[in-house]
C-alpha beads as a LAMMPS data file, in Angstrom:
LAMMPS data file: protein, C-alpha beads

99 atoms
98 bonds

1 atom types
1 bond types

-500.0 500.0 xlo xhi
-500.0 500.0 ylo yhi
-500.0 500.0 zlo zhi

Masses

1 110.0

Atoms # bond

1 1 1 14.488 -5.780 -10.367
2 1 1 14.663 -1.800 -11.095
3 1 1 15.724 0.288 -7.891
4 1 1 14.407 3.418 -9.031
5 1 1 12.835 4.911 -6.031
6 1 1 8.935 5.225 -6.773
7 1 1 6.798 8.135 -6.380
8 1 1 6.035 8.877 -2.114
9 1 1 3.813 7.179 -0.898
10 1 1 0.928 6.881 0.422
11 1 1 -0.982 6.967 -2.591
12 1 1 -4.670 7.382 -2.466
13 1 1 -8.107 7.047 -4.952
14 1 1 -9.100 9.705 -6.844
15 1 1 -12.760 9.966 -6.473
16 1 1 -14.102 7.439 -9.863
17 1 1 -12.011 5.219 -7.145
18 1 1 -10.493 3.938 -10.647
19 1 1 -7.497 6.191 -10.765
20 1 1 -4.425 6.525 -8.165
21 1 1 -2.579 9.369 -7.057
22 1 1 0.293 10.312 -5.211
23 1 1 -0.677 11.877 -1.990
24 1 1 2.734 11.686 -0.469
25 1 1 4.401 14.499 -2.483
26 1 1 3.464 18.118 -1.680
27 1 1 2.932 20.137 -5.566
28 1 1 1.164 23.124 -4.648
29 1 1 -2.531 23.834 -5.327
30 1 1 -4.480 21.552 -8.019
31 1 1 -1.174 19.638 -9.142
32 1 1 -1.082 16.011 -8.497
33 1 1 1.193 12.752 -9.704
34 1 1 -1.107 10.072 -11.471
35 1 1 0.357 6.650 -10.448
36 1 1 -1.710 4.576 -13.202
37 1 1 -6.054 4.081 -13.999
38 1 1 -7.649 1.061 -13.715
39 1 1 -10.256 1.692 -16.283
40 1 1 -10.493 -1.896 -18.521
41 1 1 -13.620 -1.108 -19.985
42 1 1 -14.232 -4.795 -21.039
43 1 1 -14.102 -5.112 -16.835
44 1 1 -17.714 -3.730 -14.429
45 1 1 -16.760 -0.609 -12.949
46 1 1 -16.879 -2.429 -9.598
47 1 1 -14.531 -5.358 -10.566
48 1 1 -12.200 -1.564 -11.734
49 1 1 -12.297 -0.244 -8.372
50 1 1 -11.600 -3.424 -6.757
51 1 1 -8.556 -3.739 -8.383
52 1 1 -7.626 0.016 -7.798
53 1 1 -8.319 -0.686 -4.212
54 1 1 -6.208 -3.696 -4.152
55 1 1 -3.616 -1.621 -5.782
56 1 1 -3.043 0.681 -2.912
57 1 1 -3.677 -1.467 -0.287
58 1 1 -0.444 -3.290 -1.260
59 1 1 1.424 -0.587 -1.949
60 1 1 0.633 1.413 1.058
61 1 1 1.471 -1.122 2.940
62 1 1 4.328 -2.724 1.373
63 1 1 6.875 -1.372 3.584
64 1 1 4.923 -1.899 7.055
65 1 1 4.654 -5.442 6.295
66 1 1 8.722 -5.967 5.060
67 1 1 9.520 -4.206 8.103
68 1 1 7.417 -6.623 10.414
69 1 1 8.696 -9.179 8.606
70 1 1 12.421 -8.377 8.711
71 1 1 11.455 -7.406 12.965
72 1 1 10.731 -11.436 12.981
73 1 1 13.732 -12.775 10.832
74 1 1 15.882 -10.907 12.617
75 1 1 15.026 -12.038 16.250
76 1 1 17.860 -13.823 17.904
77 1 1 16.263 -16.805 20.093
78 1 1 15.718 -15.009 23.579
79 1 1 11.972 -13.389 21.839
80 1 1 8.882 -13.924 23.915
81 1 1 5.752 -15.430 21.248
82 1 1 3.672 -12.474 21.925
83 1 1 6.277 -9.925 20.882
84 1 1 6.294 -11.836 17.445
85 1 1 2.714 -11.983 17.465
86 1 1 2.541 -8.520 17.827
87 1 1 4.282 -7.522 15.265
88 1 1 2.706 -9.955 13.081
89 1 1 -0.827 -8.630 13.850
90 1 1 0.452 -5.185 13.264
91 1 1 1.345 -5.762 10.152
92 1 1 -1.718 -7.970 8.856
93 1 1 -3.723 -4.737 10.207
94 1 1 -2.152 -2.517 8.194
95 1 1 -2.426 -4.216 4.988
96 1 1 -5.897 -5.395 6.005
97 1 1 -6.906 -1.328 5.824
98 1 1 -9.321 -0.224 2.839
99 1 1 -7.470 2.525 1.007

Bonds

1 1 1 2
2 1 2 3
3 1 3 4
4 1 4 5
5 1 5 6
6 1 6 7
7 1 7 8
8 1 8 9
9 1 9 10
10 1 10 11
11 1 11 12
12 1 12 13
13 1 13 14
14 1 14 15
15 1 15 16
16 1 16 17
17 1 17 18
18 1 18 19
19 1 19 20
20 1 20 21
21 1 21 22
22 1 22 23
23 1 23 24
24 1 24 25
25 1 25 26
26 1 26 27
27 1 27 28
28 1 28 29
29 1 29 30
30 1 30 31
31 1 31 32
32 1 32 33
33 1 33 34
34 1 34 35
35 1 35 36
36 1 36 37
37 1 37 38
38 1 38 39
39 1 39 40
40 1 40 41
41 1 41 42
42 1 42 43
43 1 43 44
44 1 44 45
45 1 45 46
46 1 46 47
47 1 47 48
48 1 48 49
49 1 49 50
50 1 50 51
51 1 51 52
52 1 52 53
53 1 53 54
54 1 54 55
55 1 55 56
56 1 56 57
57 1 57 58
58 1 58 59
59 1 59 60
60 1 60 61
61 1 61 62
62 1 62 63
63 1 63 64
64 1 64 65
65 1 65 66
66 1 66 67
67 1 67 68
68 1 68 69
69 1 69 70
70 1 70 71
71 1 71 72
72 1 72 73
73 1 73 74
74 1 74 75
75 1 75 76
76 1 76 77
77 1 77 78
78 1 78 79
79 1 79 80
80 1 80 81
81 1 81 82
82 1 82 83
83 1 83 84
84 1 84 85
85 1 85 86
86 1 86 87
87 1 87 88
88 1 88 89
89 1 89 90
90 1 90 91
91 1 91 92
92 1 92 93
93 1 93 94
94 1 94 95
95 1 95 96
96 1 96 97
97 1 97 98
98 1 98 99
């Protein structure tokens, strides 16, 4: 697996909702990053933005959800249920969001 850092996140729609942008880097006026398009045109436009809305829902919430995750492994015995349910719900939240 590549470690090349990826472009900031979050990354949002653009507004076909087929196309992903970087909204986490700062250009300047009318400059943006294009992530990738999800424009299969054997595929309905809504099956498109479905899967461009998938897209970012992972990936904006990729890191809340390792972090949760790595909150839970790392817990050392003495952790009350709630705390870890917490966390858990947190997380599930987070990558529950629409884009």
């Amino acid at each position: 697996m590549s470690h090349t850092p990826h472009t900031p996140l979050p990354w949002k729609a653009t507004d076909s909702r087929t196309g992903i942008f970087s909204a986490g880097e700062p250009l300047g006026k009318n400059k943006i990053i294009g992530i990738c398009a999800v424009d299969a045109v054997s595929r309905p436009l809504s099956e498109n933005i479905a899967n461009a809305d998938f897209i970012l829902t992972a990936c904006n919430s990729h890191y809340d959800l390792l972090e949760a995750l790595e909150k839970i492994a790392n817990l050392d015995g003495r952790y009350r249920p709630a705390y870890v349910k917490e966390i858990a719900i947190s997380a599930i939240a987070k990558a529950r969001r629409a884009p």
